[in-house]
C-alpha positions as a printed Julia matrix, in Angstrom:
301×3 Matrix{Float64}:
  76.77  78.92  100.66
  79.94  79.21  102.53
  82.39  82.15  101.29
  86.07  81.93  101.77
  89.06  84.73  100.9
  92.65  85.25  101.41
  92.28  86.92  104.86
  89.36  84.27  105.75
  92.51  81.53  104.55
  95.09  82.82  107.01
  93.18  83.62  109.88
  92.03  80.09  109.81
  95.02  79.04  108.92
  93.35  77.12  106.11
  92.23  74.25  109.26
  89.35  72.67  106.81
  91.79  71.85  103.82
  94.89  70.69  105.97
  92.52  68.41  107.95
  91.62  67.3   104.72
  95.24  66.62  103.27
  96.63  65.23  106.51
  93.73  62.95  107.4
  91.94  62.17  104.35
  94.67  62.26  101.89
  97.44  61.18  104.58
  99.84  63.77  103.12
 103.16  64.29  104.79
 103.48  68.03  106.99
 106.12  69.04  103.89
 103.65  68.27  101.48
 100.58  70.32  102.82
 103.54  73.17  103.68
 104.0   73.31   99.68
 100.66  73.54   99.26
 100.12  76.3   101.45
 102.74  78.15   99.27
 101.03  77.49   96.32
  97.59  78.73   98.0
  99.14  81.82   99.48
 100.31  82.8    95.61
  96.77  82.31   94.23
  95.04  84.41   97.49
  97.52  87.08   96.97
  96.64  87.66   93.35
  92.96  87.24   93.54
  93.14  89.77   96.34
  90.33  89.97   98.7
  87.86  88.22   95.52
  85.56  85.93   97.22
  86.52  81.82   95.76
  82.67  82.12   94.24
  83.37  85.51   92.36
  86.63  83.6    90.26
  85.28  82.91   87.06
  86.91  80.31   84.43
  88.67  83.81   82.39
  90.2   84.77   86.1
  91.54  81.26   86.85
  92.72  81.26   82.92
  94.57  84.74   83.59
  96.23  83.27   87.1
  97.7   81.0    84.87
  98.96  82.78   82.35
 100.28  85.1    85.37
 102.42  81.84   86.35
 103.55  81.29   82.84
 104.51  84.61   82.78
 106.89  84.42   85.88
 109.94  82.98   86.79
 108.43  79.75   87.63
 109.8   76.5    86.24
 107.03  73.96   84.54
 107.25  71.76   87.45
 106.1   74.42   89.57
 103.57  75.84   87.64
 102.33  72.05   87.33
 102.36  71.8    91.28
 100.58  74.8    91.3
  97.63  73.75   89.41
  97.76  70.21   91.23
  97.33  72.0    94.46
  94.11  74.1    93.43
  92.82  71.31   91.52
  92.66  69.49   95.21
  91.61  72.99   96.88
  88.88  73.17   94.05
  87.57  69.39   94.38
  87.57  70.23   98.62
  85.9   73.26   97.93
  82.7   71.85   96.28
  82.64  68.68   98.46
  82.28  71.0   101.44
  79.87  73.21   99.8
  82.14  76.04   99.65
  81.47  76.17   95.63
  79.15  74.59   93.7
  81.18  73.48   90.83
  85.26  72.68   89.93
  85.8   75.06   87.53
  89.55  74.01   87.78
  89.07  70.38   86.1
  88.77  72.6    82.72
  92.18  73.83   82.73
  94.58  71.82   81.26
  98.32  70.99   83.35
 101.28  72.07   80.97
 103.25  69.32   79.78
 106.93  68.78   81.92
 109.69  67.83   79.9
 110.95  64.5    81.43
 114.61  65.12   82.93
 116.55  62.07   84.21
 117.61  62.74   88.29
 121.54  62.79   89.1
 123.15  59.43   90.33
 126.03  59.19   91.35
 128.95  56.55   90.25
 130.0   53.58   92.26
 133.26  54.95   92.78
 131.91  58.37   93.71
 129.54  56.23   96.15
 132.39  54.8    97.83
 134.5   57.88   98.29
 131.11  59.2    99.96
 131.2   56.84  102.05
 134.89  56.6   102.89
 134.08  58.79  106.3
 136.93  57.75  108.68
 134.88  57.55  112.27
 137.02  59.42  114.56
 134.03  61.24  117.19
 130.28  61.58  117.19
 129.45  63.48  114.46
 131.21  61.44  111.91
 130.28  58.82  113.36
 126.66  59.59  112.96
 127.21  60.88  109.59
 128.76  57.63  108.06
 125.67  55.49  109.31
 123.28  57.94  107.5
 124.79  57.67  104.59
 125.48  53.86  104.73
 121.7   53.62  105.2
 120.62  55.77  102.92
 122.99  54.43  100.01
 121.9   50.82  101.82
 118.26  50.71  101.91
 117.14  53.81   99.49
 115.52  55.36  102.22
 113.8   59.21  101.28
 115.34  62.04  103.27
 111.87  62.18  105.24
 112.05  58.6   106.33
 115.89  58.83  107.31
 115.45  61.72  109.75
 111.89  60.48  111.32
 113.49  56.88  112.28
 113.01  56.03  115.49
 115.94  53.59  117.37
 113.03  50.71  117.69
 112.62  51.01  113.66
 116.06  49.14  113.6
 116.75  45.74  114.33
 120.33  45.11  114.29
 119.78  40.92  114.93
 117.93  40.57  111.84
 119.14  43.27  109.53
 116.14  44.63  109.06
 114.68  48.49  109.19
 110.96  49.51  109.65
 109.84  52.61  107.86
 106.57  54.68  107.93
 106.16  56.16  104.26
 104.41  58.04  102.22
 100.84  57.81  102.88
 101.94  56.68  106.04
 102.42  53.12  104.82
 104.72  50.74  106.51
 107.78  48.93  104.68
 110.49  46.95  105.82
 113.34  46.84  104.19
 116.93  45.0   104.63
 120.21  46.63  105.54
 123.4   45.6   104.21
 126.81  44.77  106.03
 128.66  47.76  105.98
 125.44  49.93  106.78
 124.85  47.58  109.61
 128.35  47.67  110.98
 128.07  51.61  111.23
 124.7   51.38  113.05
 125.85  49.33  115.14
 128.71  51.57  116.35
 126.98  54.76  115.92
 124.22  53.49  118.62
 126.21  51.25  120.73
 128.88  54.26  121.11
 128.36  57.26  120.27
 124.72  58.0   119.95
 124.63  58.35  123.62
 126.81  61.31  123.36
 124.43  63.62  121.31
 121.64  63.18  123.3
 123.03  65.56  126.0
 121.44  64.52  129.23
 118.39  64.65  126.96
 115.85  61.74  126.39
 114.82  61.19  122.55
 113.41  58.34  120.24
 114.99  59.73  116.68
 117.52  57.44  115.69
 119.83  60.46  114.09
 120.37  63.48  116.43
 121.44  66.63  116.02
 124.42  68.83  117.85
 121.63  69.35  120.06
 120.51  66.06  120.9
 117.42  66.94  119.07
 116.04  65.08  115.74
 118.61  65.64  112.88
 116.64  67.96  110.1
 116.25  67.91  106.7
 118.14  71.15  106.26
 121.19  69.87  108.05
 121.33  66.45  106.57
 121.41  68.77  103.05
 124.54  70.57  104.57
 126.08  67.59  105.81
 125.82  65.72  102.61
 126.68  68.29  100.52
 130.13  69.29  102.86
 131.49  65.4   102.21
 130.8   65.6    98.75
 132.9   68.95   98.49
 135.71  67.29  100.82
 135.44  64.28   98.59
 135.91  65.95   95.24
 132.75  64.93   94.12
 131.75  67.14   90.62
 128.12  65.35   90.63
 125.57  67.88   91.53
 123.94  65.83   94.76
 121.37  66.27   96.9
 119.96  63.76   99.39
 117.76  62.29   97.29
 121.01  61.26   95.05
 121.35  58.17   97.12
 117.85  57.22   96.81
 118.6   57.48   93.43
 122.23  55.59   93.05
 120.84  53.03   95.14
 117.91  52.43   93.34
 120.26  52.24   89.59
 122.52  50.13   91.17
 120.42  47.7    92.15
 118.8   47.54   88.65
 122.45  47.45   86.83
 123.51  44.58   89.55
 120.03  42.31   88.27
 117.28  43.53   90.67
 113.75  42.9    89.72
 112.01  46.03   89.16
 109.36  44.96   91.08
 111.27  44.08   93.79
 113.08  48.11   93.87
 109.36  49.16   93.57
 108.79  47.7    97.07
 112.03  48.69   98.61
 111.31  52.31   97.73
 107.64  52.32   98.7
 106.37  53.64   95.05
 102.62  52.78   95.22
 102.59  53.18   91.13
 105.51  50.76   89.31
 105.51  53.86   86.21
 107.5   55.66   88.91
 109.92  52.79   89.25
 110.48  52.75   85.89
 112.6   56.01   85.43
 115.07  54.29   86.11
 115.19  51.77   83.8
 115.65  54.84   81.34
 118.42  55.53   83.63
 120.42  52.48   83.03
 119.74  52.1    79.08
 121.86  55.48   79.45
 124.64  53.9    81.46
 124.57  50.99   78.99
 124.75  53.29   75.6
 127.76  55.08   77.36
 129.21  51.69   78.29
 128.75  51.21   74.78
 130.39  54.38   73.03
 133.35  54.46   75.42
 134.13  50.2    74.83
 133.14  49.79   71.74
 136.04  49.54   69.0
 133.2   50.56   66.13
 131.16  52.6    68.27
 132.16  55.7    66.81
């Protein structure tokens, strides 16, 4: 049998288990980071106890440890997830001989609806008036973004092949590293289309790069400054929303359900695998349609 502790872990730099997530399970680098920070958390606690030593009581006092701290639900949820994977890894490699994990029971998440924003407050987002390289940049990321309900990951990791600007189109690598394509509208299109034809060539910096969205370095744009960059227009714009990249996703996605999408047909443009998923926001609009309701009408109140 095959023993394995928290120094074992990060000398190895847990090699086994990430192979495992980024080949077997195809999981994105962000999502095996988080799961490193939820591993690190249960090695530090358990100390130097070898995985085959934890007994169903010490796994049930970890989690009452994580109910106990400042952890929201969702965490503590992700938490378990991630052993529950490390656990069913674990005995297929022989590490363990049984999932003692499977026994313990996720806590339930109370269902909260994510922020979208308004189609006015979309516009005034988008209002960027193109004057140099960085708002120039800036408007086509957001015109794609609101356009196509592209994830923050998939923005920042296109490549200037994924976009064809003859037939409107966009190629994106996924979750799961599954492929999409997905349309782009006219105004998202039109800022493309000037971003690489004119100023794109201006961030690269006598550097060579494939990213689509650079940097002040000529270097591919990150997920931290997109945050900053979003988040800066939305103060300049007056914006009281609380927004976060993934609030386009979001608008977009409402939108296009409000406007007569098929939800089927958002299910594919976002790349959900499972159609439940789609359906939050179907919840979402019932909302906009009950406040519709109280605000218009006469009897409503």
């Amino acid at each position: 049998m095959k023993t394995l502790n928290y120094s074992d872990w990060f000398k190895q730099e847990g090699k086994d288990f990430v192979n495992y997530l980024l080949i077997d399970k195809k999981y994105s680098l962000d999502t095996i980071f988080s799961y490193k920070n939820d591993l690190e958390k249960f090695f530090v606690f358990f100390k130097s106890m070898p995985i085959k030593n934890i007994s169903k009581n010490n796994l049930r006092n970890y989690l009452k440890y994580l109910n106990e701290s400042e952890l929201s639900e969702k965490s503590i949820s992700h938490n378990i997830s991630t052993l529950r994977s490390f656990y069913k890894f674990l005995v297929a490699e022989n590490y363990l001989d049984n999932n003692l994990i499977m026994f313990i029971d996720l806590p339930k998440i109370p269902k909260t609806l994510p922020n979208v924003l308004s189609i006015e407050d979309v516009d005034k987002l988008l209002d960027i008036r193109v004057a140099d390289k960085y708002s120039a940049r800036n408007k086509a990321m957001l015109e794609l973004m609101y356009s196509s309900g592209l994830r923050i990951s998939e923005l920042i990791n296109l490549r200037v092949v994924d976009v064809s600007l003859d037939e409107a189109l966009v190629r994106v690598l996924g979750k799961g590293s599954k492929e999409r394509i997905i349309p782009v509208g006219d105004c998202a299109l039109s800022s493309l289309n000037r971003y690489i034809s004119i100023y794109r060539q201006d961030l690269l910096k006598k550097q060579s790069s494939d990213y689509l969205f650079l940097s002040s370095r000529g270097s591919k744009m990150s997920r931290q400054a997109f945050f900053k960059i979003i988040k800066a227009i939305a103060l300049e714009k007056n914006i009281r929303t609380e927004i976060s990249p993934h609030t386009l996703r979001h608008s977009f996605a409402t939108h296009m359900l409000n406007y007569g999408a098929d939800l089927r047909s958002i299910q594919e443009l976002l790349g959900h695998s499972d159609i439940s998923t789609t359906q939050i926001y179907t919840h979402i609009s019932k909302n906009k349609i009950s406040d519709d309701y109280k605000k218009s009408h006469p009897h409503s109140n």
